[in-house]
Backbone as JSON Lines, residues from 0, in Angstrom:
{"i":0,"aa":"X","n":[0.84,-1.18,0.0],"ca":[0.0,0.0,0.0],"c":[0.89,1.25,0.0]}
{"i":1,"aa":"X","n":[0.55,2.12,-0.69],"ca":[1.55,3.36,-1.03],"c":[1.12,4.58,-0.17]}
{"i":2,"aa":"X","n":[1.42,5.51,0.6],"ca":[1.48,6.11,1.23],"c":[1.13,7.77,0.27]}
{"i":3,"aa":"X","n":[0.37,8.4,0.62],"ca":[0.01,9.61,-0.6],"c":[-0.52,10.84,0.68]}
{"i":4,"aa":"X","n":[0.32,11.85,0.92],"ca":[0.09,13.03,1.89],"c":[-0.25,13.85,0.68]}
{"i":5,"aa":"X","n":[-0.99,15.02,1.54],"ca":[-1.35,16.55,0.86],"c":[-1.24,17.21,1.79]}
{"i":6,"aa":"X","n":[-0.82,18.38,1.47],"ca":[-1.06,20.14,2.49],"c":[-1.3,21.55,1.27]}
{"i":7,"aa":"X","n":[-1.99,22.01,1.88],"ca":[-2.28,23.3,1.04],"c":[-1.58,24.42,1.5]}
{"i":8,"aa":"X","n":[-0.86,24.79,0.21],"ca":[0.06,25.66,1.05],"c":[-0.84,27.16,1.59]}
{"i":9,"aa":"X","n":[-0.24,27.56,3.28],"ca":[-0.95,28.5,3.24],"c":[-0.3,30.01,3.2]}
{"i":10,"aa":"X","n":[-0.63,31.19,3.43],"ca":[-0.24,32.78,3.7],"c":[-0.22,33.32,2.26]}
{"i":11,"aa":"X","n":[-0.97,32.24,1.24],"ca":[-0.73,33.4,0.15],"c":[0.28,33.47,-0.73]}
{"i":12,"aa":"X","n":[0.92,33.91,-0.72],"ca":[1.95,34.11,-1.64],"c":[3.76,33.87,-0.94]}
{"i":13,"aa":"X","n":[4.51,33.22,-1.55],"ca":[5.55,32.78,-1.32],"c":[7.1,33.39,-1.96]}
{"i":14,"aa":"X","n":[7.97,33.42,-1.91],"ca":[9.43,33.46,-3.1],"c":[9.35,32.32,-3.27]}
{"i":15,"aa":"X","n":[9.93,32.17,-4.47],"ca":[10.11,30.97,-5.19],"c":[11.32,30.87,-4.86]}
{"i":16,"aa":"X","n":[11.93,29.54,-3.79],"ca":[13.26,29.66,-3.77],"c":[13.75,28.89,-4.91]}
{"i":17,"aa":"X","n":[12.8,27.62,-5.67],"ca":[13.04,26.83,-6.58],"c":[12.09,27.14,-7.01]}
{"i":18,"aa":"X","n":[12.46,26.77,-9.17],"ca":[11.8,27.27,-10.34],"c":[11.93,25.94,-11.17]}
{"i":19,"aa":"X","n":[10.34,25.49,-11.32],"ca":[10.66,24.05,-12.29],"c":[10.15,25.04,-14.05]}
{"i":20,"aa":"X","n":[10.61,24.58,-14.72],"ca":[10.57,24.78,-15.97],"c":[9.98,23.71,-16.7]}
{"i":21,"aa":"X","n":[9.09,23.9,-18.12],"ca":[8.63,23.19,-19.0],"c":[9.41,23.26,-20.02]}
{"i":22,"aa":"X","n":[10.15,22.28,-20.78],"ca":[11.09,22.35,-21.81],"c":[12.37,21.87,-21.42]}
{"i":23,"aa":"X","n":[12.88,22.07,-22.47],"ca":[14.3,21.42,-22.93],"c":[15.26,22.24,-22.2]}
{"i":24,"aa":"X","n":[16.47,22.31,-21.62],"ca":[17.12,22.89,-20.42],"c":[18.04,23.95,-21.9]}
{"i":25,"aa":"X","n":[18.32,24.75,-21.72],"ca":[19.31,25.75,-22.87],"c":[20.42,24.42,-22.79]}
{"i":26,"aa":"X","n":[21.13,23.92,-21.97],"ca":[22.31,23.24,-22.29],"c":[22.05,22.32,-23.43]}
{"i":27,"aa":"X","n":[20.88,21.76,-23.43],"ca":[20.66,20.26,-24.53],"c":[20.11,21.36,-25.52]}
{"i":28,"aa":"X","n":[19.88,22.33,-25.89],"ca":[18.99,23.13,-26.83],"c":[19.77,24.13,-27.41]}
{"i":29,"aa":"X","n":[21.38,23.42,-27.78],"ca":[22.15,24.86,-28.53],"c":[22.22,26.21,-27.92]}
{"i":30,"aa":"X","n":[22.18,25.72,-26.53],"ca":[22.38,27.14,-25.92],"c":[20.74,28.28,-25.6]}
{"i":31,"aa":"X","n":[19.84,27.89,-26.89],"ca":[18.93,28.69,-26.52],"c":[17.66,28.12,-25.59]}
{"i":32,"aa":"X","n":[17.63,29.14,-24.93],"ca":[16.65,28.9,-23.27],"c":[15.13,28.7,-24.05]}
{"i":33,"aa":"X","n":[14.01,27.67,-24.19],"ca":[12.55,28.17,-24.98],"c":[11.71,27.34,-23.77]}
{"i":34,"aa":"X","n":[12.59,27.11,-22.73],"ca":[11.61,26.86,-21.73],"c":[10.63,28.0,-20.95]}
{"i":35,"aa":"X","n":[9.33,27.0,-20.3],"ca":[8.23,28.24,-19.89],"c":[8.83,27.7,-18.22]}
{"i":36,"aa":"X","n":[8.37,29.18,-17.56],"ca":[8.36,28.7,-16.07],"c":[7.16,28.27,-15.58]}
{"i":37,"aa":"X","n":[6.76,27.29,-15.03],"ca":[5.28,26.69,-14.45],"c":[5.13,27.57,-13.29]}
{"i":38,"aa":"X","n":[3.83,27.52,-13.55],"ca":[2.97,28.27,-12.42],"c":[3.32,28.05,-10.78]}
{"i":39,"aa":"X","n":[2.94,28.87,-9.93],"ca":[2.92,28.43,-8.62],"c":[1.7,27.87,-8.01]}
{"i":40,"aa":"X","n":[2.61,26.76,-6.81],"ca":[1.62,26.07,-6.8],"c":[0.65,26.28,-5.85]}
{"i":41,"aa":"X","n":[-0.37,25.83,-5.28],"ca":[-1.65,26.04,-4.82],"c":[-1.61,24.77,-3.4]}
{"i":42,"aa":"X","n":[-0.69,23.62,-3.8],"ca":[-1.22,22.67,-2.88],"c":[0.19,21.54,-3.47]}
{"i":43,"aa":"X","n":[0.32,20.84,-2.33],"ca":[1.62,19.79,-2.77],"c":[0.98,18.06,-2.1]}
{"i":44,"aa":"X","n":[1.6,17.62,-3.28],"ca":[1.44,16.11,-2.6],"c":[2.75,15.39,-2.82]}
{"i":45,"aa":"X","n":[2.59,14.61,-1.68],"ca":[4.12,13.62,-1.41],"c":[2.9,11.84,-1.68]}
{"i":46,"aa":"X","n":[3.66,11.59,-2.89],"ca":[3.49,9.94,-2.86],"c":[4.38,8.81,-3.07]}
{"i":47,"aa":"X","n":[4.98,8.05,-1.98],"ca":[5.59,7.21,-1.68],"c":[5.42,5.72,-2.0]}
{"i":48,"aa":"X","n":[5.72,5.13,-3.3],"ca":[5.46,3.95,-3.83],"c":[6.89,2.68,-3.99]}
{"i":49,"aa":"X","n":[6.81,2.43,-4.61],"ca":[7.66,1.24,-5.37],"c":[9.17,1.93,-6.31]}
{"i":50,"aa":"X","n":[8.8,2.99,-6.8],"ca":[9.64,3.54,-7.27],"c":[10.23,4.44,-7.13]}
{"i":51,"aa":"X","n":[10.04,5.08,-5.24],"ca":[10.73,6.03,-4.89],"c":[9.63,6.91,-3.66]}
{"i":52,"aa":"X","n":[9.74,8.21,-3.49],"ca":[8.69,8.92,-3.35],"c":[8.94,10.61,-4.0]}
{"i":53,"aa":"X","n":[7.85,10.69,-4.37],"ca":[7.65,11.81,-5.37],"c":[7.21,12.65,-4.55]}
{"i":54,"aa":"X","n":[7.42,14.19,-4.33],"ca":[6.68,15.7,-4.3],"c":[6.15,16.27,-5.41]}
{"i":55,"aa":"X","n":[4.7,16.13,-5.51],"ca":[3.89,16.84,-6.42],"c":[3.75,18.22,-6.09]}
{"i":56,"aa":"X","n":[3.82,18.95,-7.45],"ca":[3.43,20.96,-6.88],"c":[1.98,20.51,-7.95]}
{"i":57,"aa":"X","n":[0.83,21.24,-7.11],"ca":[-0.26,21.27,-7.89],"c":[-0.86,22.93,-7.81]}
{"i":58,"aa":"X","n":[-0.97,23.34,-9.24],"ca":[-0.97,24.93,-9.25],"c":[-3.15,24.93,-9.17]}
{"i":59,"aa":"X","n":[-3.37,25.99,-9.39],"ca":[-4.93,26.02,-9.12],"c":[-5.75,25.97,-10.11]}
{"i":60,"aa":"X","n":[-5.19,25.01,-11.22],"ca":[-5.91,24.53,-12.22],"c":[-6.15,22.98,-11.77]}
{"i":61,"aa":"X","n":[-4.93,22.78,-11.16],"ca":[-4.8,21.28,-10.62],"c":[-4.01,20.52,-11.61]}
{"i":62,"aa":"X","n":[-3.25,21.74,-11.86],"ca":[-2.16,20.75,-13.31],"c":[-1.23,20.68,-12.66]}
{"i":63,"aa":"X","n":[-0.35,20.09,-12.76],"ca":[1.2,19.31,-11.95],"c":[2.04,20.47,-12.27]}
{"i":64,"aa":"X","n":[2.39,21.16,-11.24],"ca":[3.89,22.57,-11.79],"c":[5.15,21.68,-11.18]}
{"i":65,"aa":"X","n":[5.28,20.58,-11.31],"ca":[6.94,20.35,-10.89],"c":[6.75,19.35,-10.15]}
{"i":66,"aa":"X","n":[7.85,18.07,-10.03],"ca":[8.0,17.02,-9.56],"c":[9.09,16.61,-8.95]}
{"i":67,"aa":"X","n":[9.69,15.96,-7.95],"ca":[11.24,15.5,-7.62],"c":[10.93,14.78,-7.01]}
{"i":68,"aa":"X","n":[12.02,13.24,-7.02],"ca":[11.99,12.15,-6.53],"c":[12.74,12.43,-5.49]}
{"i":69,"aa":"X","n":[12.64,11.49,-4.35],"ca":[13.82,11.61,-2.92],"c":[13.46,10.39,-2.43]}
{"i":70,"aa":"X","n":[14.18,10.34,-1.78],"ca":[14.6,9.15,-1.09],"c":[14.14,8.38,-0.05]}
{"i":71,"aa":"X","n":[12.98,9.65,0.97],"ca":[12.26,9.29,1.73],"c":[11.1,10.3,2.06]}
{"i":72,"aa":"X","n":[10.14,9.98,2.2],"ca":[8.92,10.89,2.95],"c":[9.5,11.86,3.54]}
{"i":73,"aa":"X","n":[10.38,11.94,4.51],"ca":[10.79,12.75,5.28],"c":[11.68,13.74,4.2]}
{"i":74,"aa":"X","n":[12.19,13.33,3.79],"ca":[13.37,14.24,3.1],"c":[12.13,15.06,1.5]}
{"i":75,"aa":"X","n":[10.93,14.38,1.37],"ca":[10.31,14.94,0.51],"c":[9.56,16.61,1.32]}
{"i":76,"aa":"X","n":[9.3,16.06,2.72],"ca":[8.34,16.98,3.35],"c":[9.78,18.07,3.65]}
{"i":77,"aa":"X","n":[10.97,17.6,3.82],"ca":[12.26,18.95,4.01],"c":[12.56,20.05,2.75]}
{"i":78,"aa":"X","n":[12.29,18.81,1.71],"ca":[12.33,19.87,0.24],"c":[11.38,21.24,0.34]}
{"i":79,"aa":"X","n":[10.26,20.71,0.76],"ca":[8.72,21.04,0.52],"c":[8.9,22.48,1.55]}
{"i":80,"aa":"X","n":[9.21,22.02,3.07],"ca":[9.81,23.15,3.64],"c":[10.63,24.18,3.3]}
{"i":81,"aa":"X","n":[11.65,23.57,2.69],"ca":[12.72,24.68,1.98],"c":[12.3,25.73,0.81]}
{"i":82,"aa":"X","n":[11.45,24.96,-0.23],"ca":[10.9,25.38,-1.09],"c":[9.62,26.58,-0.93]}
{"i":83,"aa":"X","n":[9.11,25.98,-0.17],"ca":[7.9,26.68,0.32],"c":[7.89,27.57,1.81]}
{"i":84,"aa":"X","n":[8.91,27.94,2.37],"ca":[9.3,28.09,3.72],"c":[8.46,28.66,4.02]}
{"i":85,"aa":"X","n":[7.65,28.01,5.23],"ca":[6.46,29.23,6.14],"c":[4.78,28.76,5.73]}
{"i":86,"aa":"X","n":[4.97,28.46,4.35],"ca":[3.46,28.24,3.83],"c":[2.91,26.84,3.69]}
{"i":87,"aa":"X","n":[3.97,25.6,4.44],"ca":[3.14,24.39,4.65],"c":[3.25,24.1,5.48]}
{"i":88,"aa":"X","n":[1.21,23.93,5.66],"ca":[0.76,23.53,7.08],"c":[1.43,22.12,7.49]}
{"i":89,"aa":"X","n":[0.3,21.78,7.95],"ca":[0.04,20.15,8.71],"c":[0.4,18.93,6.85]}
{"i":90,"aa":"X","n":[0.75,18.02,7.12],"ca":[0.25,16.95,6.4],"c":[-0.53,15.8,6.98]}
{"i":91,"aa":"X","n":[-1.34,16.09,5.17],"ca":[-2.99,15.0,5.52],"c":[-2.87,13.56,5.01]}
{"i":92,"aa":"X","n":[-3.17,12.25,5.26],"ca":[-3.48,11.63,4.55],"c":[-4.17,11.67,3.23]}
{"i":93,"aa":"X","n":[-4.36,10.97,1.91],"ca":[-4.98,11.03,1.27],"c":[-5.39,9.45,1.31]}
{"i":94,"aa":"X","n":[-7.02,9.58,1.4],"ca":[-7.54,8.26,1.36],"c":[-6.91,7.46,0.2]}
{"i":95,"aa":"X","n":[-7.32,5.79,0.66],"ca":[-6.53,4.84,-0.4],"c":[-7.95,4.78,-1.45]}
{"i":96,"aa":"X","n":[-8.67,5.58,-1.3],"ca":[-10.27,5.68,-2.28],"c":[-10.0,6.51,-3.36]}
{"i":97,"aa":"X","n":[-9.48,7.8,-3.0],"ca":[-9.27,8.8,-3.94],"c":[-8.32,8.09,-5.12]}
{"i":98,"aa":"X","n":[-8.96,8.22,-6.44],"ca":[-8.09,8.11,-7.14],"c":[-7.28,8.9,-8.43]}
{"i":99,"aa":"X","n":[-7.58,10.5,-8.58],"ca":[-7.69,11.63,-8.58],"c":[-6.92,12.83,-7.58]}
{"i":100,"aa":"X","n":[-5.54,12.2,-7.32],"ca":[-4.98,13.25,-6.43],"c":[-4.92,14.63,-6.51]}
{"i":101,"aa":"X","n":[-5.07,15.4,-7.74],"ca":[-5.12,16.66,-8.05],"c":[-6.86,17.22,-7.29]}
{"i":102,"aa":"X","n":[-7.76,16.72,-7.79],"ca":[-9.24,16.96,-8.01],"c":[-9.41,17.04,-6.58]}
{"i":103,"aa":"X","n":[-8.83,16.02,-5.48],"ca":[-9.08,15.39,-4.45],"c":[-8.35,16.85,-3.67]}
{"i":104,"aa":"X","n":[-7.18,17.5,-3.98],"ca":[-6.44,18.75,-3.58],"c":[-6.92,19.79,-3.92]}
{"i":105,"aa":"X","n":[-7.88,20.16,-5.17],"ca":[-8.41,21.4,-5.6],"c":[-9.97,21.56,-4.57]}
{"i":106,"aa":"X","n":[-10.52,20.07,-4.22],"ca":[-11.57,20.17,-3.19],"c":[-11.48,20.74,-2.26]}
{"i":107,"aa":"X","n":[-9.92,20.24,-1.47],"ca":[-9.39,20.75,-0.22],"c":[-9.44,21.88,0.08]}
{"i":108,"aa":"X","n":[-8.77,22.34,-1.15],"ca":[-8.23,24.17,-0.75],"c":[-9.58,24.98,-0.82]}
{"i":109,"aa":"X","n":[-10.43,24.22,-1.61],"ca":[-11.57,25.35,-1.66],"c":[-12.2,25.16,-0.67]}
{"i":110,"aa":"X","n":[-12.0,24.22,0.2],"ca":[-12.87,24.14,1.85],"c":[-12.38,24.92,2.61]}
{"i":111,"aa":"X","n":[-10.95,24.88,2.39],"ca":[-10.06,25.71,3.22],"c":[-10.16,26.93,3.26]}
């Protein structure tokens, strides 16, 4: 059974201490940069499976702004801190029902 947290980030607005990008990095692309910067996100999920555990950024469309694998739950929720310093609360379970982790996070925040 795989382990799947959420928190919504809170206070609003953040610095971006980290910037995920859409596209090809300038180094593999002849030098020229044609990557977009993804949105900020709205809400994060950590899911811990078979192949690692992942930090999801979910922006307020509920589209995925950025991903990184680590090594453990714990070291996903330290990223998440660093990244987000100040604006993540508590972490929630996400039921083993939900199968829709974005939809299941855009519910959240709007309760919130």
């Amino acid at each position: 059974m795989k382990t799947r947290l959420f928190t919504i980030l809170s206070g609003g607005t953040y610095a971006k201490r980290v910037k995920h990008y859409l596209g090809i990095p300038p180094e593999l692309a002849a030098g020229v940069d044609s990557r977009k910067e993804m949105e900020s996100a709205l809400f994060l999920v950590i899911e811990n499976n078979a192949d690692g555990t992942f930090l999801y950024r979910f922006d307020a469309s509920g589209d995925c702004v950025g991903d990184t694998w680590h090594m453990t739950v714990e070291d996903a929720k330290q990223q998440a801190a660093f990244e987000f310093e100040g604006c993540v609360s508590n972490w929630q379970e996400i039921p083993q029902t939900v199968k829709d982790v974005a939809i299941f996070g855009l519910d959240a925040a709007k309760e919130a």
